[in-house]
C-alpha positions in Angstrom: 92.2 98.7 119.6 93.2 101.2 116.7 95.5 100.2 114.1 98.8 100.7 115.1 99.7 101.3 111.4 97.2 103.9 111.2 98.0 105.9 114.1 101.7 106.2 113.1 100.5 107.3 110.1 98.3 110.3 112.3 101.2 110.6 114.6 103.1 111.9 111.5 100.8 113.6 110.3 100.7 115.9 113.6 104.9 116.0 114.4 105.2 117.4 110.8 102.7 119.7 111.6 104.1 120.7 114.9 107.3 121.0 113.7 106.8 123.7 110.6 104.8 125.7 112.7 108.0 125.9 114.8 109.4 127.0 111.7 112.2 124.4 112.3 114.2 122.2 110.0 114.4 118.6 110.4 117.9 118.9 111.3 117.0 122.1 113.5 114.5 120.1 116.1 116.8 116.6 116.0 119.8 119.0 117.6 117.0 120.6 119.7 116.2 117.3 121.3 118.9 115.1 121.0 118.4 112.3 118.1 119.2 112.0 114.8 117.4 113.4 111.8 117.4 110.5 110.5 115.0 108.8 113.3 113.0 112.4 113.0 113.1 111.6 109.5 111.1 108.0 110.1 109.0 109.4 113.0 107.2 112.0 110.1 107.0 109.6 108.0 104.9 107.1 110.0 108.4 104.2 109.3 108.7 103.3 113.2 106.9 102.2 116.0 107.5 105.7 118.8 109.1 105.9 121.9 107.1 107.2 124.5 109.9 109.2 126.0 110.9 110.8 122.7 107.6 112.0 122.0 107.2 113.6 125.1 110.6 115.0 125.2 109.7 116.7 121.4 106.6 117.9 122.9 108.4 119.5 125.5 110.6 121.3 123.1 108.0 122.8 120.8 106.3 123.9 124.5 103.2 121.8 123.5 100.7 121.4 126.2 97.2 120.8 127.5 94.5 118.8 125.1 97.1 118.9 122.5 99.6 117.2 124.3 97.2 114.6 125.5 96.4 114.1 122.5 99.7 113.9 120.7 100.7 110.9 123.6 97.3 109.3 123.2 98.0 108.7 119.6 101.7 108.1 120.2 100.6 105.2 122.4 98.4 103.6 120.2 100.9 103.7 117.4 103.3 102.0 119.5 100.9 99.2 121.0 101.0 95.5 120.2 98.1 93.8 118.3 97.3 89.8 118.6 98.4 89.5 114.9 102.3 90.2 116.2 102.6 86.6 118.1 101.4 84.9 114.8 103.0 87.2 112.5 105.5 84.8 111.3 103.3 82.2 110.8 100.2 84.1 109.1 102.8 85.7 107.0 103.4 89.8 106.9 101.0 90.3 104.7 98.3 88.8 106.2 99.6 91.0 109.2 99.4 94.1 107.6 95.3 93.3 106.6 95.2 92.6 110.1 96.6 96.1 111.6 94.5 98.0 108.9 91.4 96.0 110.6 91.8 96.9 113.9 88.9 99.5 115.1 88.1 99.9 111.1 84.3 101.7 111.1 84.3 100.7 107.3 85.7 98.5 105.2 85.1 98.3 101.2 86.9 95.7 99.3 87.2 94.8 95.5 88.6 91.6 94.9 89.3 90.2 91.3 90.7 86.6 91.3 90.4 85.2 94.4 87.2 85.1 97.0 87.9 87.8 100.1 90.1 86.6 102.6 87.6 87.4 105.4 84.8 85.4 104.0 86.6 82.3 103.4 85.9 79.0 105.0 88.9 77.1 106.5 88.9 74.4 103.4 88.9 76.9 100.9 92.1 78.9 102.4 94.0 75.9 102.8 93.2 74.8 99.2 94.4 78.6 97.9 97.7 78.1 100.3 98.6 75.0 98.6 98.1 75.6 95.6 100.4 78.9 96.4 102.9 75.9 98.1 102.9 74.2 95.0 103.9 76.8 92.6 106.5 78.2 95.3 107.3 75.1 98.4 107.1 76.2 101.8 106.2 79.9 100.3 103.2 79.7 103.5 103.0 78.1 106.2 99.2 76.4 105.6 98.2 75.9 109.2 99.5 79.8 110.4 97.8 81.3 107.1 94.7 79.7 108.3 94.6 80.7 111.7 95.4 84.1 110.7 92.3 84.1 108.8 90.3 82.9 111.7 91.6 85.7 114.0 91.1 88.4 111.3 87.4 86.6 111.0 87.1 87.5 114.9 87.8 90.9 114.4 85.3 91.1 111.8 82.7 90.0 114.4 83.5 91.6 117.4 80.9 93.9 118.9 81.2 97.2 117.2 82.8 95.7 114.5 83.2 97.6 111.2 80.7 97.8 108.3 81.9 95.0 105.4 81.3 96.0 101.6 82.4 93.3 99.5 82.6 93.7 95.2 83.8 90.5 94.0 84.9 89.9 90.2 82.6 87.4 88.3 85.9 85.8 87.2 86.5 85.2 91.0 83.4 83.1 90.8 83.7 81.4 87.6 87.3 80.4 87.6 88.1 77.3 89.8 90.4 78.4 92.8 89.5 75.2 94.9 88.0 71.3 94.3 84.6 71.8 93.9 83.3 70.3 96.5 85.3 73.0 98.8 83.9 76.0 96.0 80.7 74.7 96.4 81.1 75.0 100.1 82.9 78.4 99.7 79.5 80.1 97.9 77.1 78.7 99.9 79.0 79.8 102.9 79.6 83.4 100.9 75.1 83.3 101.0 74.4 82.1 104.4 76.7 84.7 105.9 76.1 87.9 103.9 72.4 86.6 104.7 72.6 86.5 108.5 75.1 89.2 108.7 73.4 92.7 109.0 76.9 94.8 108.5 78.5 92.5 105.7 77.6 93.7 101.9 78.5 91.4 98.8 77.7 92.4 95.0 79.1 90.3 92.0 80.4 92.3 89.1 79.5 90.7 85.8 82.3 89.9 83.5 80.1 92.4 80.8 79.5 94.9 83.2 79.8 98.6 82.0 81.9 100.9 84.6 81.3 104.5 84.1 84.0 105.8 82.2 85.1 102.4 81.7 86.9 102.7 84.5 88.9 99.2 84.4 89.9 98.4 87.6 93.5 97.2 87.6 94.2 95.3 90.6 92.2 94.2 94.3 92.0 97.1 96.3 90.9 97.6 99.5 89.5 100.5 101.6 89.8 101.7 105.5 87.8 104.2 106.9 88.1 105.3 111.2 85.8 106.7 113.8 88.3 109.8 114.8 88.0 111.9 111.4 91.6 113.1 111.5 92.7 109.2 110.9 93.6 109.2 107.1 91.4 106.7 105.0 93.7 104.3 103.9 93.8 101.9 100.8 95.8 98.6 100.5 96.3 97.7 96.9 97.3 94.0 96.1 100.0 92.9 93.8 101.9 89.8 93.0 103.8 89.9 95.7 103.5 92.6 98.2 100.9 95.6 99.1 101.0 99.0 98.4 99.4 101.4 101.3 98.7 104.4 100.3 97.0 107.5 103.1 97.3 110.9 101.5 93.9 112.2 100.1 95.1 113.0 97.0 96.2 109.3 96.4 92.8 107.7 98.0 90.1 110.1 96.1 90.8 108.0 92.8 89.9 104.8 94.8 87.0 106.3 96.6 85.6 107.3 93.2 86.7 103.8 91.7 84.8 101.8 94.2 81.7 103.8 93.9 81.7 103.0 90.2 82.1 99.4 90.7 79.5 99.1 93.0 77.1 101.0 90.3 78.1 98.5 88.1 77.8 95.3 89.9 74.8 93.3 90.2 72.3 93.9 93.7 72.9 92.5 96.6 69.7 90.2 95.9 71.0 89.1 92.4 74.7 88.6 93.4 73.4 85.8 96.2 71.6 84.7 93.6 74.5 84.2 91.6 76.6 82.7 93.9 73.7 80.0 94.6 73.4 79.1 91.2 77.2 79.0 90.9 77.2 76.0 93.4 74.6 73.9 91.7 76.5 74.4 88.8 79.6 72.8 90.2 80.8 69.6 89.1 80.1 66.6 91.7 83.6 65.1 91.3 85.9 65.0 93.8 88.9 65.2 92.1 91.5 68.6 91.6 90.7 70.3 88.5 
């Protein structure tokens, strides 16, 4: 399936654009058909799920027809459709679920991640240790099991037949700083080998703590980036933050990334060298057992 998320995002991107070539008003084409501006409001604006009855009606209004209107209800289905992450949503936690929606029928996806190991290349043991030690900070902040099976699901996706191209930059800190026992790290990097490896579409690079980023371009936060087969989808970025993601879709916000990843990727280590790394990293790990 498409990202639902994404299509809404489209959806509003083609109602707006239907509606000031009408030369109408918001509160002009709410009166028209019925609703509130309000709800016409949200609809542009990619907020809500659509009703299929309202987008027809609005279409019907504005005297759309033929491959535009087919196209209009195509995209208004797929913004209102269901994905498997919305039984588990509760349990895998919203965030998780929003990763999830941005990964449905992704063609690309480039990632930077700073402190922590990406989500979709993690091993059960590792996730659990990062959700507990998120538990311990904050009790009953995640539910362990859910976040875990989340993962798995995403993991799925990841693989499916078609599945999207995977570019991975991951921080050196990420590597050196202990986010799991070390038996479970160790487990973690040679997991992180194995699969880039044996996985054609999946891309990793380390970026050295002393690497130099043209323009020393500092990058402030994880960030992640969504590209789509239909070119008229918006490319999307997720950036993390403490505790919640901002999405951002116009062009003019997404360029900076775009340009921000390539740099990063200039500057991090080949593919070759980053396995490498990673390798070395677990034979470097202590042979204790206990929680650092």
């Amino acid at each position: 399936m498409i990202s639902p998320y994404v299509r809404r995002r489209r959806l509003a991107i083609e109602l707006r654009a239907l509606r000031e070539d009408a030369g109408l008003t918001h509160e002009q084409l709410a009166k028209k058909i019925g609703e509130a501006r309000t709800k016409l409001s949200r609809l542009e604006n990619g907020h809500i799920a659509p009703d299929q009855n309202d987008i027809i009606k609005l279409l019907d209004v504005l005297q759309v027809d033929g491959d535009r209107w087919t196209k209009i209800v195509t995209i208004a289905q797929e913004a209102a459709a269901k994905g498997w992450w919305e039984s588990d949503i509760k349990a895998m936690g919203e965030r998780q679920a929003l990763y999830a929606n941005l990964e449905a029928g992704a063609v690309t996806i480039r990632e930077y991640q700073q402190t922590y190991l990406p989500g979709l290349l993690q091993i059960p043991e590792f996730t659990q240790a990062a959700a507990e030690a998120l538990n311990a900070l904050r009790p009953g902040r995640v539910d362990v099991r859910g976040v875990i099976k989340g993962r798995a699901g995403r993991q799925r996706m990841l693989r499916r037949p078609g599945g999207p191209t995977y570019q991975v930059i991951i921080d050196e800190l990420a590597v050196r700083r202990p986010a799991a026992p070390p038996p479970v790290a160790r487990a973690q990097f040679e997991h992180l080998v194995r699969h880039t490896a044996d996985s054609p579409h999946v891309s990793l690079r380390v970026l050295p703590v002393n690497a130099l980023i043209a323009g020393y371009s500092l990058p402030g936060s994880a960030f992640s980036a969504y590209t789509y087969a239909d070119s008229d989808d918006p490319t999307v970025v997720a950036i993390e933050t403490v505790d919640a993601d901002l999405v951002l879709t116009e062009p003019e916000q997404v360029a900076p990334y775009d340009e921000l990843y390539q740099r990063l990727h200039d500057a991090a280590l080949p593919e070759e060298e980053s396995l490498a790394l990673l390798a070395q990293a677990a034979k470097e790990l202590p042979d204790d057992t206990e929680e650092q």
